[in-house]
Each structure stands twice: as structure tokens, then as C-alpha cells.
Steps between C-alpha positions, in 0.01 A plus 500: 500500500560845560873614690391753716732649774438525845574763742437515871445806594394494895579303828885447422640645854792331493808421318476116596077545324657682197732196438187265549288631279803506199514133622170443402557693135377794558621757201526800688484667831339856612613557836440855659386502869756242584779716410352849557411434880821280570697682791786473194296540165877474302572223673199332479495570115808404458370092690182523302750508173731243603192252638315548150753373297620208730145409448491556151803313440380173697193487321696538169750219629210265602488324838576116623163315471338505864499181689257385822828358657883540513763345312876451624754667283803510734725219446498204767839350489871687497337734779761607786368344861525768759468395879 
């Protein structure tokens, strides 16, 4: 086994896609076009920053296991009753 790291370098358009793809473990981003033709590149730069390491950091934390259905985790009893 060889470690080799990956970097997307095209279709991330978005901050919300630049999170996604950290998600997934990507190792790197290249984002140009997003941020160059953004009506505010700074501000755009500055998202595309702050969604790549959220998404870096919740791959590195490691997610819940998925389920095909939902499980109650509010508590049932000692609940206030509101008309």
C-alpha cells in the first residue's frame, strides 16, 4: 500500500462542496474560478478557508455510523406539558 494524497482540483463552486469533499478526505483543495469570479473574491476566499477546514476537521473527528432509521435520544419522562 502506497499513501498517496489527493487533491481536487476542479468543480468545487461552493463553500458548502469545499467542505464535502474534506468530508470525504480529500488532502487538499485548488480552488481558483470559484473565488476569482465571485462578485466578492475576499470574501469568498475568506468561506472557501473556513469551509475547508470544518471539513477537514470532521473527517479527522470521524462521524456517527449511518443508520436506515431514527433513534430517540430526547428523554421521555420529566418533560414539562404545555397546553
Amino acid at each position: 500500500n502506497i499513501k498517496v494524497p489527493v487533491v481536487v482540483d476542479a468543480g468545487i463552486g461552493t463553500p458548502s462542496e469545499a467542505t464535502q469533499a474534506m468530508e470525504m478526505g480529500a488532502d487538499a483543495l485548488l480552488i481558483n474560478s470559484a473565488i476569482a469570479l465571485a462578485k466578492n473574491p475576499s470574501v469568498m476566499a475568506k468561506a472557501m478557508g473556513m469551509a475547508t477546514e470544518a471539513g477537514r476537521l470532521a473527517y479527522l473527528a470521524g462521524r456517527i455510523p449511518k443508520k436506515d432509521y431514527a433513534i430517540a435520544s430526547s428523554p421521555l419522562t420529566g418533560m414539562i406539558n404545555c397546553p
